[in-house]
Legacy VTK file of the C-alpha trace (Angstrom):
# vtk DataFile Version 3.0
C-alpha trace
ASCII
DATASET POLYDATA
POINTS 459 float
98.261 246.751 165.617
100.407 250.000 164.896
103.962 249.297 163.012
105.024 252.664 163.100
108.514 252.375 163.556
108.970 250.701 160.503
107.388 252.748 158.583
109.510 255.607 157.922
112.225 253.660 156.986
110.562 250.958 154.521
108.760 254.445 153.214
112.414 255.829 152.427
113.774 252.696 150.855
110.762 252.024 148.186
109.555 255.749 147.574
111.579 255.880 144.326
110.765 252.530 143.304
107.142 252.801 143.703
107.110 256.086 141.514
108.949 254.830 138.853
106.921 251.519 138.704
103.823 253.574 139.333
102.984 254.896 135.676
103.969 250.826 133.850
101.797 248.415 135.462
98.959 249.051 133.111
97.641 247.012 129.864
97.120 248.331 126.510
94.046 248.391 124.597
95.734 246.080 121.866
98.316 244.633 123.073
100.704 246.273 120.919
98.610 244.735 117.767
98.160 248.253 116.313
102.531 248.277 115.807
102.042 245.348 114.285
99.624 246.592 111.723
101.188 249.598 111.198
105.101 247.847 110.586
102.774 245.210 108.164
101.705 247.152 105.908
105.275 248.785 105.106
105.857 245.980 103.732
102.493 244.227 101.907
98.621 245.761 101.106
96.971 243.463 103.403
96.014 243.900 107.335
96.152 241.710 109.486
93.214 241.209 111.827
93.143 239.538 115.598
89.947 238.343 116.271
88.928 238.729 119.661
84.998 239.308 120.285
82.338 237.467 118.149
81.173 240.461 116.412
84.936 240.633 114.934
84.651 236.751 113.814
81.365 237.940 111.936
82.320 241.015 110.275
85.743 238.253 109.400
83.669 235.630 108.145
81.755 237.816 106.001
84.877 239.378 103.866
86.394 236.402 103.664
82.949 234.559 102.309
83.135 238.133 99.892
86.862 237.315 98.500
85.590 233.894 97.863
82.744 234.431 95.466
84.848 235.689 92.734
87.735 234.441 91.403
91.090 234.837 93.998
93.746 236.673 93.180
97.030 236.507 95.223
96.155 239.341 96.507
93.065 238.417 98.293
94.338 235.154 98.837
96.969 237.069 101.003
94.225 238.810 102.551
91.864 236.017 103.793
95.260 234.355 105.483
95.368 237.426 107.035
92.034 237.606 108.257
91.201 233.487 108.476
94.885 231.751 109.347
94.310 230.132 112.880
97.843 229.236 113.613
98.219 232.878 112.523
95.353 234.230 115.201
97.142 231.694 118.150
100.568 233.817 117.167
98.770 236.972 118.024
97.907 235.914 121.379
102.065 236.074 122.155
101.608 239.885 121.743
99.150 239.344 124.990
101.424 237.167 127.084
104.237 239.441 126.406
102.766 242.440 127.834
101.298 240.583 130.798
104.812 239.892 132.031
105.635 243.610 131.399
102.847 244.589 133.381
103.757 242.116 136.215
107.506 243.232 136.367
106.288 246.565 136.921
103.797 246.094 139.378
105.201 246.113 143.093
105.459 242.850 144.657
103.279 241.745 147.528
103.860 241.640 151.097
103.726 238.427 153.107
102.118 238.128 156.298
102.967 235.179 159.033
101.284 234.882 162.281
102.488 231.793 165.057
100.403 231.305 167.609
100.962 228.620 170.936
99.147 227.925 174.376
100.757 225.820 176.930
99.342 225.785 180.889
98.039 229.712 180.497
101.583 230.878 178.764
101.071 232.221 175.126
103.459 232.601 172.320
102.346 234.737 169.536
104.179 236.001 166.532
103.114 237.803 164.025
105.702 239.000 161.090
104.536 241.530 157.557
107.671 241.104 155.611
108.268 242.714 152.127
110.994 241.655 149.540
113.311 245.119 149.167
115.166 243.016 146.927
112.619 242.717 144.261
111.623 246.055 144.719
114.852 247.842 144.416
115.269 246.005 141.126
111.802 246.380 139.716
112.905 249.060 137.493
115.341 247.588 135.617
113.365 244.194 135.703
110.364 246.525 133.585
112.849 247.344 131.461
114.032 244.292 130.701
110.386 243.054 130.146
109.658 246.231 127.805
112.160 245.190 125.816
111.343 242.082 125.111
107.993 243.105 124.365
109.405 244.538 121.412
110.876 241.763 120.513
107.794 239.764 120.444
105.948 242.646 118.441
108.750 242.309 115.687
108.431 238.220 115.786
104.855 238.609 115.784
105.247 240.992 113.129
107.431 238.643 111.192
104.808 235.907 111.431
102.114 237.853 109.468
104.870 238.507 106.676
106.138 234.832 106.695
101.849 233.807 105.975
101.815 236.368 103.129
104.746 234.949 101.430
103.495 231.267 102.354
100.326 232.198 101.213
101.652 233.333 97.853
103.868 230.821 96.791
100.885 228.435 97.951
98.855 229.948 95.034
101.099 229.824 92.471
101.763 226.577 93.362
98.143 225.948 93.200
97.657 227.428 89.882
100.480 225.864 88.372
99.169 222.549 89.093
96.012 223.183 87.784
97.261 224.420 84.968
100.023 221.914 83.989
97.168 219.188 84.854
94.719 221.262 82.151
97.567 220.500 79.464
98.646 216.835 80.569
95.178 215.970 79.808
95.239 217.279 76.519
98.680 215.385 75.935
96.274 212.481 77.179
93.746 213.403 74.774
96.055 213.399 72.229
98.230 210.224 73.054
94.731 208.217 73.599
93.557 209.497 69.731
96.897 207.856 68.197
96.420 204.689 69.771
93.416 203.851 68.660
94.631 205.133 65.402
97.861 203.050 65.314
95.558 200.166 66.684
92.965 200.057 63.560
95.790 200.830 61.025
97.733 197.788 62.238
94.589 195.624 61.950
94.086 197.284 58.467
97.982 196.606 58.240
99.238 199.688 56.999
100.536 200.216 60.323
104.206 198.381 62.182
103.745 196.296 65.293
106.166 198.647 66.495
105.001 201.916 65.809
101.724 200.563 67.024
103.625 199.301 70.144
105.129 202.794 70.628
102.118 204.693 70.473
100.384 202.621 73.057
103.408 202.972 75.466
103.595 206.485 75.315
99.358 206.128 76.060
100.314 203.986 78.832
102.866 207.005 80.268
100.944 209.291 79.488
98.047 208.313 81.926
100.599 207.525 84.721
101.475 211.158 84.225
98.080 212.445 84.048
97.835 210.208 88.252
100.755 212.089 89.134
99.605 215.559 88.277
96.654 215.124 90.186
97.674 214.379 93.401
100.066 216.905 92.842
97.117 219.603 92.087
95.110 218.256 94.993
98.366 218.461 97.553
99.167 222.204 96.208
95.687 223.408 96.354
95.302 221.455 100.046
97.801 223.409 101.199
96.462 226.792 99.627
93.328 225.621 101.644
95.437 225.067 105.299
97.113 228.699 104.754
93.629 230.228 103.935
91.912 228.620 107.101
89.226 226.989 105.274
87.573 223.805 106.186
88.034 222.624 102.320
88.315 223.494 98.910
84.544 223.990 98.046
84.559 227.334 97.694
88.321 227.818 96.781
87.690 229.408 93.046
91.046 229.613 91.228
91.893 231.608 88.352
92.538 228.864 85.096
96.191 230.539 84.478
99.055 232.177 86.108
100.087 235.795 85.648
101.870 236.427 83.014
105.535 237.275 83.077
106.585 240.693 82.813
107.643 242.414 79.395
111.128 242.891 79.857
113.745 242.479 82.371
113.483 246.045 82.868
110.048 246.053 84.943
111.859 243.330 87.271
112.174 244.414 91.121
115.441 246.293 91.511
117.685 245.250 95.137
119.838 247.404 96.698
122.994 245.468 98.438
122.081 247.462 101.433
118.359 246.014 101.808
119.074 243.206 104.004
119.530 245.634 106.674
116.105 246.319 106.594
115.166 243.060 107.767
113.032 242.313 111.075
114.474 239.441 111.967
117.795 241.092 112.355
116.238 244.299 114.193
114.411 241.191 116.510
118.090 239.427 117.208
119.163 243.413 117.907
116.369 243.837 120.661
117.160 240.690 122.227
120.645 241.301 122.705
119.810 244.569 124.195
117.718 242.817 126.679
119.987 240.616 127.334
122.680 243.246 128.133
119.759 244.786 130.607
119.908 241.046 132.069
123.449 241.101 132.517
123.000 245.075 134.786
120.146 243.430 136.697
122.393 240.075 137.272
125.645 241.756 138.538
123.092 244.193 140.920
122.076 240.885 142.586
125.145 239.030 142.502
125.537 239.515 146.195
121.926 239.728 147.854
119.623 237.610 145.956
116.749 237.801 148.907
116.256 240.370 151.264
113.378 240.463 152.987
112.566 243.539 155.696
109.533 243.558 157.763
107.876 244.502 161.230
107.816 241.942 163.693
105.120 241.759 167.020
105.822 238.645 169.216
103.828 237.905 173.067
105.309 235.463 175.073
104.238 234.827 178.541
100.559 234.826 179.832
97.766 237.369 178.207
97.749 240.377 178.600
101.782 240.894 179.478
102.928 244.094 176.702
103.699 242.828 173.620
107.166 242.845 171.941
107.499 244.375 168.835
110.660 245.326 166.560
111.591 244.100 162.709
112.784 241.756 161.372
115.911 241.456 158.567
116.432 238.213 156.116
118.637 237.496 153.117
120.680 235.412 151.983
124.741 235.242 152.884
127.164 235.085 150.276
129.446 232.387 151.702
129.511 229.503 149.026
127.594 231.346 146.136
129.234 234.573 145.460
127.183 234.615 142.341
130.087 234.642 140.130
128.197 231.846 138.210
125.013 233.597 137.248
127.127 236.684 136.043
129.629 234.373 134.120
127.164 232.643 132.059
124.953 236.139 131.651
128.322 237.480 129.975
128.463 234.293 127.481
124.968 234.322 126.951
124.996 238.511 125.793
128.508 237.449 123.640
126.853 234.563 122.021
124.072 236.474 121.152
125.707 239.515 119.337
127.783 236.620 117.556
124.653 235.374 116.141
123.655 239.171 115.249
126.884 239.156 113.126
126.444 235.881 112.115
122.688 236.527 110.990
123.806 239.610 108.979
126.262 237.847 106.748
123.839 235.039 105.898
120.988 237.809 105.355
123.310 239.696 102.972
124.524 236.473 101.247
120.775 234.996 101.015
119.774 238.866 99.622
122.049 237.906 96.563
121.627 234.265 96.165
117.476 235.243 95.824
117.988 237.899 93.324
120.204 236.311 91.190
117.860 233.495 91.260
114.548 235.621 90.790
116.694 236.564 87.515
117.675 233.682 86.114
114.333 232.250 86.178
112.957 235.447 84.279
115.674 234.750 81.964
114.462 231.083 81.705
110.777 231.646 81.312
111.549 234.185 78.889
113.007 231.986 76.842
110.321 229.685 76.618
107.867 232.506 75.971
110.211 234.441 73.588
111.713 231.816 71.569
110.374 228.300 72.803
106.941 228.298 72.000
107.042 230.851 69.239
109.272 227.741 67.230
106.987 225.345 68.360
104.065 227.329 66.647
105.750 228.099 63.324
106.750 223.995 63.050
103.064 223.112 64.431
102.297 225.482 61.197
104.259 224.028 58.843
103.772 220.664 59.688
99.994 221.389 59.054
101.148 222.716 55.653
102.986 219.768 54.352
100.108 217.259 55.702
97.651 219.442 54.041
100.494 218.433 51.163
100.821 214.597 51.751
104.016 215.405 52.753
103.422 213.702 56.205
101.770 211.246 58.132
98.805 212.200 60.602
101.032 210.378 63.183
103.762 213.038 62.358
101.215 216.043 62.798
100.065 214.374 65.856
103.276 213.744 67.270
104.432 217.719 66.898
101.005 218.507 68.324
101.675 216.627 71.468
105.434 217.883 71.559
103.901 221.349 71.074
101.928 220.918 74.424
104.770 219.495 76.468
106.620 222.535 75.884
103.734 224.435 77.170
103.778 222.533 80.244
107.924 223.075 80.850
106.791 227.091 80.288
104.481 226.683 82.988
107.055 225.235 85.045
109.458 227.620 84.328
106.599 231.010 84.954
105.637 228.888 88.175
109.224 228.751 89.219
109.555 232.521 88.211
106.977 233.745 90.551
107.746 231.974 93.682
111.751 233.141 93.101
110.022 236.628 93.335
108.474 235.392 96.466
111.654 233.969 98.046
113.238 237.557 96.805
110.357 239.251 98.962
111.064 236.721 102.189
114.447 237.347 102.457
113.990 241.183 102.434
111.721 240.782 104.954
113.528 238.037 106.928
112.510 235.322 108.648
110.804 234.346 111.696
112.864 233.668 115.140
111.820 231.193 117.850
111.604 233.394 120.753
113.097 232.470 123.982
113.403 233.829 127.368
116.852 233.026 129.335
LINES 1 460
459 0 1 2 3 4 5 6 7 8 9 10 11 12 13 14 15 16 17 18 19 20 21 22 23 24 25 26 27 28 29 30 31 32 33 34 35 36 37 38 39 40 41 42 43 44 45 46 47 48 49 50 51 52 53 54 55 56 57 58 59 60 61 62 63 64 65 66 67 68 69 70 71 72 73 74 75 76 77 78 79 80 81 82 83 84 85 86 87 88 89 90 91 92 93 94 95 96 97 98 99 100 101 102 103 104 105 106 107 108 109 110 111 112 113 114 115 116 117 118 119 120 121 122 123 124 125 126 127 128 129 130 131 132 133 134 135 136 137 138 139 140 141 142 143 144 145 146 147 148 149 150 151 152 153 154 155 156 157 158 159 160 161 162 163 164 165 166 167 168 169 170 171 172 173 174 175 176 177 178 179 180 181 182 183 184 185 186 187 188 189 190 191 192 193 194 195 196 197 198 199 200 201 202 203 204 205 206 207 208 209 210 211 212 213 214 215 216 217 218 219 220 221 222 223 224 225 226 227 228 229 230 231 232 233 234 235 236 237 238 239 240 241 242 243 244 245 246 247 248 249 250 251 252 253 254 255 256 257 258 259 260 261 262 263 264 265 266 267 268 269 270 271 272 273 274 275 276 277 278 279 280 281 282 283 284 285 286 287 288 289 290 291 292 293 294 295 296 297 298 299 300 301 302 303 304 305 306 307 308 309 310 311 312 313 314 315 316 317 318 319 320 321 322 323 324 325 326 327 328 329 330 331 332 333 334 335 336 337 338 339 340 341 342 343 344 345 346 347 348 349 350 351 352 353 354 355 356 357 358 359 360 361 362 363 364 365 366 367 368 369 370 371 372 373 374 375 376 377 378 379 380 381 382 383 384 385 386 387 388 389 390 391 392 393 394 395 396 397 398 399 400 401 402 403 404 405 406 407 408 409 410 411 412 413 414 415 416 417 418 419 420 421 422 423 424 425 426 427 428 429 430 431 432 433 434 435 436 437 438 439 440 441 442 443 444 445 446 447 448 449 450 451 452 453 454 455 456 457 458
């Protein structure tokens, strides 16, 4: 079967299209992980790590099983998210689909072939058509670029994903170690609380002791147990969730330091922001990329406004008995724009590109605006902790002191001392609050110079 009359033409029409499509329809090694890496760590220490082959998992599970047998730092807690975070590994795999519908829009699309064949009383009817879609083909080009482009996109939401675990994974361990901490102290208060009872109990059977003092000891027992409950579920929920960011099966071999960090000597050593930063962020350079693919979208949907299908291929045909010469010739289908003059499709690709740089504008103001709302917070927690650390506790020490002095003097009662003691340790608990609260705000500062993560759509 020879279809040389066809193809010259066809040959003519595609030529440019096939080179230009020629050099994209190929996969990298990585999947565009390696940008990823590389855009991470402008931001954070840690590297990310897709696990892909078993001897990766092993080399994996034998760091993380290293950061685990000494005590974790946020730092390493970052780092085995990196490395261990499953929802985190599935993410990665979006850098794979991505480039597997680059590759396909730049590959050239398949002919069809169609063969009818009929026999009726020694008279034969064969057909038999090769059509390709021109349509698709002259378009390819732009269609790859499209797809390129949002490849990009997904490499910068992708990107954002690691960034989002590292924060999540950080305020997940000061979390943690807040709760173990304020639960360390709450059991002293209970310590404390559960001595003056039984003191106030055998005083007022000695009766040198009120009913009512005796009564008010043993309620503030009674709280102080419901207390002691409370803080630890709350130190089991905060270090669970430590645990589900860190991809571990359980907290076994979770070893957590028995304090947080301590706050930083002056306001001076605090992280300086720049107004400007928030243009930095990736989520608004993601929202950027997508509206420039969606402005390619809008090209490629006025180009095919008119023709949505054309189809051009060689057609032989036989009809009469076997052996008569066959008929051959081409044959031309697409679609006539008579009721659908694709006005439609390029209407809503307009509203769909406007909308979008709204939202870019849109996202900028609320980065900017959540820029200062995070700083000024980050501040005025430093200002808060420091308070406790500069002038809070220092009091509390110098009465604790002198309320040991006049006891030492008969001054007091023991249920005085006691009761300073165990106001003493409260306050350390509020501090702990306050340098937990402290550390995340200097999280949240980090997350929304970074930005956040986008849902990512195709239209």
């Amino acid at each position: 079967m020879v279809w040389q009359p066809f193809v010259a033409p066809f040959r003519k029409a595609g030529l440019a299209a096939v080179v230009l499509l020629a050099g994209c329809a190929t996969f990298s090694h990585d999947a565009g992980f390696g940008e990823v890496q590389n855009t991470t760590q402008q931001y954070i220490r840690q590297k990310p790590v897709w696990v892909t082959t078993d001897a990766q998992k092993a080399q994996n599970d034998e760091q993380v099983q290293k950061l685990l047998s000494t005590s974790l730092s946020v730092e390493d807690a970052v780092q085995i998210a990196l490395l261990n975070n499953p929802r985190l590994q599935a993410d990665f795999y979006e850098l794979q689909k991505a480039e597997a519908s680059m590759v396909q829009a730049g590959r050239l699309p398949n002919p069809s072939f169609s063969m009818l064949y009929a026999r009726h009383d020694g008279d034969y009817s064969i057909e038999q058509k090769l059509s390709f879609n021109i349509m698709a083909l002259l378009i390819a080009p732009k269609a790859s670029e499209v797809e390129k482009r949002y490849f990009a996109a997904t490499k910068q939401a992708v990107t954002q994903r690691v960034l989002a675990v590292a924060n999540e994974t950080r305020r997940a361990y000061y979390d943690a170690l807040a709760a173990k901490q304020r639960l360390h102290y709450l059991e002293q208060v209970k310590g404390v609380s559960e001595a003056t009872s039984e003191l106030a109990r055998r005083m007022q059977a000695a009766g040198n002791w009120s009913a009512l003092d005796a009564a008010r000891e043993r309620a503030f027992y009674a709280d102080t147990k419901i207390e002691l409950g409370k803080a630890e579920h709350q130190q089991l929920v905060a270090q669970e969730a430590l645990v589900r960011l860190l991809g571990l099966p359980n907290a076994e071999k979770l070893q957590l330091p028995e304090r947080l960090p301590d706050l930083p000597a002056s306001q001076d050593s605090l992280k300086q922001v720049n107004p400007d930063d928030f243009s930095k962020r990736l989520d608004l350079q993601q929202m950027r990329a997508s509206t420039d693919a969606l402005a390619q979208s809008l090209g490629l949907t006025k180009t095919t406004r008119f023709i949505n299908v054309l189809e051009l291929g060689p057609v032989r045909s036989l009809d009469g008995r076997r052996g008569d010469p066959a008929k051959k010739g081409f044959e031309v289908r697409f679609e006539l724009p008579i009721f659908d003059w694709g006005t439609a499709r390029v209407k809503r690709a307009e509203a769909e590109y406007m909308q979008a740089v709204q939202q870019v504008s849109a996202a900028a103001v609320d980065a900017a605006s959540e820029v200062r709302t995070s700083y000024d917070l980050y501040r005025r927690n430093y200002m808060v902790a420091q308070q406790y650390r500069d002038e809070v506790l220092p009091l509390r020490e110098k009465m604790a002191q002198e309320n040991l002095l006049r006891f030492n003097g008969m001054l007091i009662s023991p249920f005085e001392l006691i009761a300073d003691a165990r106001s003493q340790v409260l306050s350390v608990v509020s501090y702990i609050d306050a340098l937990r609260d402290f550390w995340v705000a200097e999280t949240q500062l980090e997350q929304s110079l970074i930005g956040k993560p986008l849902n990512q759509e195709r239209n």
